[in-house]
C-alpha positions as protocol buffer text, in pm:
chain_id: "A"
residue {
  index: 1
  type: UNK
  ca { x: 15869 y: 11161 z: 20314 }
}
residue {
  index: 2
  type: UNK
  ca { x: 15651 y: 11191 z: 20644 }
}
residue {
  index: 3
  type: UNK
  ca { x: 15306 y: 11305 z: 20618 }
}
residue {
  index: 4
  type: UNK
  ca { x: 15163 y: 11399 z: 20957 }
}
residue {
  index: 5
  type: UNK
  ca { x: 14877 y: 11654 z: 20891 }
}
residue {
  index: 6
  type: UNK
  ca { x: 14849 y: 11951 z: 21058 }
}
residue {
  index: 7
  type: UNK
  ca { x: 14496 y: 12087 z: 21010 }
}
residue {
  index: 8
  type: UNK
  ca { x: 14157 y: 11878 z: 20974 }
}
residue {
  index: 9
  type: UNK
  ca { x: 13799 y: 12007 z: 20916 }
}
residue {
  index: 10
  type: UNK
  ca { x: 13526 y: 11786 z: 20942 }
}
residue {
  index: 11
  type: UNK
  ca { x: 13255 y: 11754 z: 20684 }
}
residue {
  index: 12
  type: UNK
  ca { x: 12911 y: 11627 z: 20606 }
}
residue {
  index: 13
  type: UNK
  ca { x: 12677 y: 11576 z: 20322 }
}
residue {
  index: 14
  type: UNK
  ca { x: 12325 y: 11358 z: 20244 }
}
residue {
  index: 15
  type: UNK
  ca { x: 12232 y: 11261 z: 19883 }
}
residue {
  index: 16
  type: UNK
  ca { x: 11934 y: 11125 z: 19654 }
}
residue {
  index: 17
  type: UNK
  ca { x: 11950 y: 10953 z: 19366 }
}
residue {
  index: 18
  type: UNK
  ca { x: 11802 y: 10685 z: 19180 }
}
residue {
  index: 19
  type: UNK
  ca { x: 12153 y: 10520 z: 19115 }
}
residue {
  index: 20
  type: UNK
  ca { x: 12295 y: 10447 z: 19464 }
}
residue {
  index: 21
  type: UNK
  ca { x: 12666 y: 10529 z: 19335 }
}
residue {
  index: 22
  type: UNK
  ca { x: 12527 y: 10926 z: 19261 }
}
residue {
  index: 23
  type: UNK
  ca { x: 12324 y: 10957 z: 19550 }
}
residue {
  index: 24
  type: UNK
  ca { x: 12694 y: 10899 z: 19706 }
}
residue {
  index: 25
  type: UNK
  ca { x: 12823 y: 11123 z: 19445 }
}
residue {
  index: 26
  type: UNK
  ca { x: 12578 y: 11382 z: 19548 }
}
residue {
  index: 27
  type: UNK
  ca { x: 12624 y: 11346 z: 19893 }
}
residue {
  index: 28
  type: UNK
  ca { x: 13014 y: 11406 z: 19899 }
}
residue {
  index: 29
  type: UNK
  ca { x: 12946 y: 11740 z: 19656 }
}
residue {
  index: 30
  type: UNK
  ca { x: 12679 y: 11837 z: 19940 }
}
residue {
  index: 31
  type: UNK
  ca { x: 12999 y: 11776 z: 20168 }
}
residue {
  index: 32
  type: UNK
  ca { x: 13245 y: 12043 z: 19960 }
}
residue {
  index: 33
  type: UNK
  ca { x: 13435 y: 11670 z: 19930 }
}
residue {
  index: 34
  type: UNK
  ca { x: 13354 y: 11512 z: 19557 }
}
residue {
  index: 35
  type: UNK
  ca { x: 13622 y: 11704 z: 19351 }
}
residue {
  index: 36
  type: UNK
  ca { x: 13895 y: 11527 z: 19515 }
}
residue {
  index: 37
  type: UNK
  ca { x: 14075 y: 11170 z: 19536 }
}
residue {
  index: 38
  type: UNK
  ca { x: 13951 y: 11084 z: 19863 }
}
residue {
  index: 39
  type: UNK
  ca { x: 14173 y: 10816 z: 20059 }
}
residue {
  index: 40
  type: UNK
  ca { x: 14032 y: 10633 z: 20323 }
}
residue {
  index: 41
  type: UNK
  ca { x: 14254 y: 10625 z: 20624 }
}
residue {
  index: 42
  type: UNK
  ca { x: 14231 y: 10483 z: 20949 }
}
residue {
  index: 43
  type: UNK
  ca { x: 14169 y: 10677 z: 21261 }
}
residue {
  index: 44
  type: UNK
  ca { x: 14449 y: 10833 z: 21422 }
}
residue {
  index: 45
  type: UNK
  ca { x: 14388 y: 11172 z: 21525 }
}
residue {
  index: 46
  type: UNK
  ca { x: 14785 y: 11280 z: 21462 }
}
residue {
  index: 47
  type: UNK
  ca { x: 14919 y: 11459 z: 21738 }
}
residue {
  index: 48
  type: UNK
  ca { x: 14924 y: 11860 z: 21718 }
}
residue {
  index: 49
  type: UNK
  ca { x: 14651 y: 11848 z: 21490 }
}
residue {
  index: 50
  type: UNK
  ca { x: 14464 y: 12182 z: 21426 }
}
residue {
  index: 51
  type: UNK
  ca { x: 14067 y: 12113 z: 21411 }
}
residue {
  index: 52
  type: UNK
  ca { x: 13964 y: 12405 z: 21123 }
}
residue {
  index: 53
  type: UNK
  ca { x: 13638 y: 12526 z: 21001 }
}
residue {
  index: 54
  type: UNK
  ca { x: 13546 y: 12334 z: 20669 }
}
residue {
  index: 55
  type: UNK
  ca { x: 13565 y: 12705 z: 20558 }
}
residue {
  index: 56
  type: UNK
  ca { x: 13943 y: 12760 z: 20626 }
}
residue {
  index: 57
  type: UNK
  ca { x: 14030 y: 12415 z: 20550 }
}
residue {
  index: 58
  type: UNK
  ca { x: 13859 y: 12382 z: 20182 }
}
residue {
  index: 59
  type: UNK
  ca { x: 14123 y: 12617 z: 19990 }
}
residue {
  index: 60
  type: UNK
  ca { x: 14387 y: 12466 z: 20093 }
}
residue {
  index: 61
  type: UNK
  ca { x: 14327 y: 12186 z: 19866 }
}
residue {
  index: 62
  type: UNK
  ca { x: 14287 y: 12145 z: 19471 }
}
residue {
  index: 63
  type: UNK
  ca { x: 14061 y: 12017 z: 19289 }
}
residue {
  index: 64
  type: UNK
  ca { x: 14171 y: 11657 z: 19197 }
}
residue {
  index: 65
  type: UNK
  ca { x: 14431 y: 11653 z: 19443 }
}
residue {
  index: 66
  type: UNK
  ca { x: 14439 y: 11297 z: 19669 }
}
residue {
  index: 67
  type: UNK
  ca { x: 14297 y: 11395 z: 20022 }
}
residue {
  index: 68
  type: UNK
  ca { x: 14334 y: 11148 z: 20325 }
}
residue {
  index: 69
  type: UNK
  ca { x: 14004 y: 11126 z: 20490 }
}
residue {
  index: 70
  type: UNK
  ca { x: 13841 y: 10935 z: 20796 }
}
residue {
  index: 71
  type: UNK
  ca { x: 13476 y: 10840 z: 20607 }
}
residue {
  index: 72
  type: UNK
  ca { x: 13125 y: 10679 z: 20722 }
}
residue {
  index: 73
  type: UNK
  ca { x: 12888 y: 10650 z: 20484 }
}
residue {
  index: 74
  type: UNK
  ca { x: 12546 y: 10480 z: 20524 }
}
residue {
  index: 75
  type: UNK
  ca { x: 12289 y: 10448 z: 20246 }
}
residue {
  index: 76
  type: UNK
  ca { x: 11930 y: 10279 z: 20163 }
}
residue {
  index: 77
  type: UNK
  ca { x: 11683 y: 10255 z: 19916 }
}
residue {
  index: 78
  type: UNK
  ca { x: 11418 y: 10150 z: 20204 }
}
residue {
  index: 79
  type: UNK
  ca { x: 11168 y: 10474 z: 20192 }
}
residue {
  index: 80
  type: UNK
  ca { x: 11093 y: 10564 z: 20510 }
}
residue {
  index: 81
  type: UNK
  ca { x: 11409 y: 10416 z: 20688 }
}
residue {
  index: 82
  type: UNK
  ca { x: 11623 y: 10635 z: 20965 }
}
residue {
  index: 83
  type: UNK
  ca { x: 12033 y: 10603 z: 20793 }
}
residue {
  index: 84
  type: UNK
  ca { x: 12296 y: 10835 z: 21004 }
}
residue {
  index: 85
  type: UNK
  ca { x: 12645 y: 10858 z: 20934 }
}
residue {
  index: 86
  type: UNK
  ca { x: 12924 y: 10977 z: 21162 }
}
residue {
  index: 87
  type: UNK
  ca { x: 13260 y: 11099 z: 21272 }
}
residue {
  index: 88
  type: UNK
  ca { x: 13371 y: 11137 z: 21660 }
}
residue {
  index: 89
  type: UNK
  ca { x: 13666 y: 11231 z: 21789 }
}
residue {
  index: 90
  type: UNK
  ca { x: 13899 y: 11231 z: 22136 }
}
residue {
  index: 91
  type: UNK
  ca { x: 14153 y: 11449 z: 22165 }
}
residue {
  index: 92
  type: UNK
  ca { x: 14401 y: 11399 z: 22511 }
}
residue {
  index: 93
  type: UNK
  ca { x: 14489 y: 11707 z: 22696 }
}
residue {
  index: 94
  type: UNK
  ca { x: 14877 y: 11647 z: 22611 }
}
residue {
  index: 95
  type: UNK
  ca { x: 14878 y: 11733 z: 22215 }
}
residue {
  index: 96
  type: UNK
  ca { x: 15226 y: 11600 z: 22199 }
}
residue {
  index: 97
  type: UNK
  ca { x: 14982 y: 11227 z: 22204 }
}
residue {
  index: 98
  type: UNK
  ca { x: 14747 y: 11131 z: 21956 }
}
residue {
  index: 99
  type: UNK
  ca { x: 14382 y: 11073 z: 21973 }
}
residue {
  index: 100
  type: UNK
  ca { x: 14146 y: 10898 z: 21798 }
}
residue {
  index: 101
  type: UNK
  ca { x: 13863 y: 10922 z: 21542 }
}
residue {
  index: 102
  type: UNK
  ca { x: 13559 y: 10706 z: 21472 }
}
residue {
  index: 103
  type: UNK
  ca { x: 13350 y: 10602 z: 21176 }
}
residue {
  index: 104
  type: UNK
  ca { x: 13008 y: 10540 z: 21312 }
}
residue {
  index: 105
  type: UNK
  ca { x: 12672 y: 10423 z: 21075 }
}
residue {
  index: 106
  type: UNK
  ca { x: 12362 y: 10324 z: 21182 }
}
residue {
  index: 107
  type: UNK
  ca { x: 12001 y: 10255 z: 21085 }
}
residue {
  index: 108
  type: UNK
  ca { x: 11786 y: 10422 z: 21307 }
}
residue {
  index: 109
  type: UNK
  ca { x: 11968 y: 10620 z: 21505 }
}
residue {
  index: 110
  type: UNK
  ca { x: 11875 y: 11031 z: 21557 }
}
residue {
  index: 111
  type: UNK
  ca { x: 12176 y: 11261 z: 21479 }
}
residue {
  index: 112
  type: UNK
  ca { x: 12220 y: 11294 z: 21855 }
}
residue {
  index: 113
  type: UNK
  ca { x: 12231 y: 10914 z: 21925 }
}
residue {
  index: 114
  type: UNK
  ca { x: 12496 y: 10826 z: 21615 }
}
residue {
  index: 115
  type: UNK
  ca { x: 12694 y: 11155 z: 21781 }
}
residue {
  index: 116
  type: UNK
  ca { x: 12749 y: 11034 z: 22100 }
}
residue {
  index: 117
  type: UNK
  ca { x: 12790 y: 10648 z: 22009 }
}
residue {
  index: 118
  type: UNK
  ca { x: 13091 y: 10751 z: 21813 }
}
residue {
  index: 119
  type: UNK
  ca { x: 13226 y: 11002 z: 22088 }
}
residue {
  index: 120
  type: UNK
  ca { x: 13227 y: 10722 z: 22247 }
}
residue {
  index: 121
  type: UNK
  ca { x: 13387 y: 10459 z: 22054 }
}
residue {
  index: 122
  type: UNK
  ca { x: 13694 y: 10719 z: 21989 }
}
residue {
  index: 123
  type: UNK
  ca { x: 13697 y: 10846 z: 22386 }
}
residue {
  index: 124
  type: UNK
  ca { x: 13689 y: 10473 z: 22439 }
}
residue {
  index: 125
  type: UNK
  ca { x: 13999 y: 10365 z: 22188 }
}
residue {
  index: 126
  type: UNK
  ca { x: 14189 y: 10653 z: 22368 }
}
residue {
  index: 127
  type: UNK
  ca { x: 14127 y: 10552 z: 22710 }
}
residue {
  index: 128
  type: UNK
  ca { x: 14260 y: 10205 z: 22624 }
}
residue {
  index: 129
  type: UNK
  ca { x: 14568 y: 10344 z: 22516 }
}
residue {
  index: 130
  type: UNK
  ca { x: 14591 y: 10626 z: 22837 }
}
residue {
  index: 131
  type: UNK
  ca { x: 14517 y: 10347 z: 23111 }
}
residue {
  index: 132
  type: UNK
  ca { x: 14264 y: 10513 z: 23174 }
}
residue {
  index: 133
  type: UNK
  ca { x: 14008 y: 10291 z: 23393 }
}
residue {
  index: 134
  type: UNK
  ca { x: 13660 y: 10294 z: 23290 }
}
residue {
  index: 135
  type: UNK
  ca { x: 13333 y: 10066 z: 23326 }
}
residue {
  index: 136
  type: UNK
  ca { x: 13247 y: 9938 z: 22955 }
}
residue {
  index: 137
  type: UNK
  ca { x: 12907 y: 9849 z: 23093 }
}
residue {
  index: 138
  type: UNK
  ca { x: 12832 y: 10215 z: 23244 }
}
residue {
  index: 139
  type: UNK
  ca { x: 12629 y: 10483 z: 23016 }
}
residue {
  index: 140
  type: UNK
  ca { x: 12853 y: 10717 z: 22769 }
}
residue {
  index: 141
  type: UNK
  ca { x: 12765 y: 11014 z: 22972 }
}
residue {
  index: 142
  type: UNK
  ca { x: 12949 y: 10870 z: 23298 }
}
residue {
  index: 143
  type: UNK
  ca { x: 13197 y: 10775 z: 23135 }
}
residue {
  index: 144
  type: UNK
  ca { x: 13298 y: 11057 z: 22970 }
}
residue {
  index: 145
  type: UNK
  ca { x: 13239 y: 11234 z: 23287 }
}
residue {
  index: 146
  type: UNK
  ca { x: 13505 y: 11001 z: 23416 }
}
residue {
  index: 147
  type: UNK
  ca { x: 13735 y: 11055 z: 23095 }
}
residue {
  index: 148
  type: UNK
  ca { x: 13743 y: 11442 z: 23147 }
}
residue {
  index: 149
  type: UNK
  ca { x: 13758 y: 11423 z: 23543 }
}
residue {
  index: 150
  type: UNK
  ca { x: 14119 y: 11231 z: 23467 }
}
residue {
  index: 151
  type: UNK
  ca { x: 14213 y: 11496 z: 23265 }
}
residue {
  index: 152
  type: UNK
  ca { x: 14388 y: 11252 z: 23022 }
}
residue {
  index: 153
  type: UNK
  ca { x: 14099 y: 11314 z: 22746 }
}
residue {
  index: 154
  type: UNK
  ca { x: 14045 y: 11726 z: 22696 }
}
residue {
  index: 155
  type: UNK
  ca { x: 13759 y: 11643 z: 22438 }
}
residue {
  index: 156
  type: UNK
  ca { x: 13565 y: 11458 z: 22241 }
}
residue {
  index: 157
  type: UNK
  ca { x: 13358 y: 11571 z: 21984 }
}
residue {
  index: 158
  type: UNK
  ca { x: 13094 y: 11433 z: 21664 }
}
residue {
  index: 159
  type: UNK
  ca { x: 12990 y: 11539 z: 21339 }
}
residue {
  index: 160
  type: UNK
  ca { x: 12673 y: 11335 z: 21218 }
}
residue {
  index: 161
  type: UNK
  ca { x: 12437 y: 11325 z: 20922 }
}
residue {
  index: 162
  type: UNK
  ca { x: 12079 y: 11165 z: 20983 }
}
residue {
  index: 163
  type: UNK
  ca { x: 11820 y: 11152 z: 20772 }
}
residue {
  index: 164
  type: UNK
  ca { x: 11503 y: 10943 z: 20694 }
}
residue {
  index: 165
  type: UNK
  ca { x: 11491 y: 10842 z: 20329 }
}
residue {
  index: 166
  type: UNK
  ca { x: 11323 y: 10973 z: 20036 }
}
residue {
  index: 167
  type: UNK
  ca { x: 10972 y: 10768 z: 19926 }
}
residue {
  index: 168
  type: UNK
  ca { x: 10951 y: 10603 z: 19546 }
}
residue {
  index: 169
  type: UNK
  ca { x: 11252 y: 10333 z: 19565 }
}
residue {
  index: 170
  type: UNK
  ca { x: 11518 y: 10611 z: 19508 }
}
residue {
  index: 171
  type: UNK
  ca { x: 11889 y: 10612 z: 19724 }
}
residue {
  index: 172
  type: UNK
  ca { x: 11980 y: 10807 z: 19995 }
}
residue {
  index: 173
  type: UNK
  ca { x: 12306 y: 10820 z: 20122 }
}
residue {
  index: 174
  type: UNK
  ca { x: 12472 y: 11007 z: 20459 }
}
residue {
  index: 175
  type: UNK
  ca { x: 12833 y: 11104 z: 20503 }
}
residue {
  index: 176
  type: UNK
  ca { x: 13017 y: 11233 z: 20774 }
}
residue {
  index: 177
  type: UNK
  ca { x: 13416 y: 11317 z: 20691 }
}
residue {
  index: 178
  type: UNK
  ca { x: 13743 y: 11391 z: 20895 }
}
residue {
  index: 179
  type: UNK
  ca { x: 13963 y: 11541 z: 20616 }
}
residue {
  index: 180
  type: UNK
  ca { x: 14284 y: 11576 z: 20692 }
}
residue {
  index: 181
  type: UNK
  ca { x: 14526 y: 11895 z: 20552 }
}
């Protein structure tokens, strides 16, 4: 039995809790995520893969049911401290390929830095596998200008959770999910 999914929605959720294991707990039912057997995978992007809004992708599974997902998680019981947690994603122009996904966390980071760091670690995985030429020690943003001006890479994308956490000793915990249908 094969099982290439179709369809993927991404996904993200923050929790706080007391108990670091529930502030996880609540952060996956803040995702739409915790009711399921989640499977970590690694992060293939298969090829002809829909991308679907969390909102189309949701009933198509059942409660309980195991659910292969690309996860980052990130948590801390540090008040005060920056945690972000994401997913990015290349996708090459032919869809008969496959692209890649990323599991980025961080302390520190803004939503828009964790974004594009793990845009860039997928775009980057892909471009190793294309050939395509690139300068590791150049910025993200010329790169991917040279990634999409090969027209071997047709996007790249992020979802990202970032938060600073709660005062008074408690856990907070980021996710950012690629579930795949």
């Amino acid at each position: 039995m094969r099982l290439i999914p179709r369809k993927m929605f991404f996904t993200r959720g923050v929790g706080v809790h007391k108990e670091k294991l529930t502030s996880f707990e609540m952060a996956l039912r803040e995702a739409g995520i915790a009711h399921f057997n989640l499977v970590r995978v690694s992060s293939i992007f298969p090829p002809r893969c829909k991308i679907v809004p969390k909102e189309e992708g949701l009933p198509l599974l059942q409660a309980g049911e195991i659910v292969f997902a690309v996860l980052a998680e990130m948590s801390t019981n540090e008040p005060g401290r920056r945690i972000a947690a994401s997913i990015g994603v290349a996708r090459p122009a032919d869809h008969d390929k496959y692209g890649y996904l990323s599991e980025h966390h961080a302390f520190g980071q803004t939503e828009a830095e964790a974004g594009d760091y793990a845009e860039d670690l997928a775009a980057t995985m892909l471009a190793t596998t294309l050939g395509i030429p690139f300068d590791a020690d150049k910025d993200y943003n010329e790169r991917k200008e040279q990634y999409l001006m090969g027209g071997e890479i047709v996007e790249t994308t992020s979802i990202t959770m970032a938060v600073t956490a709660e005062p008074g000793g408690v856990w907070t915990t980021v996710v950012a999910a690629a579930i795949l249908v």
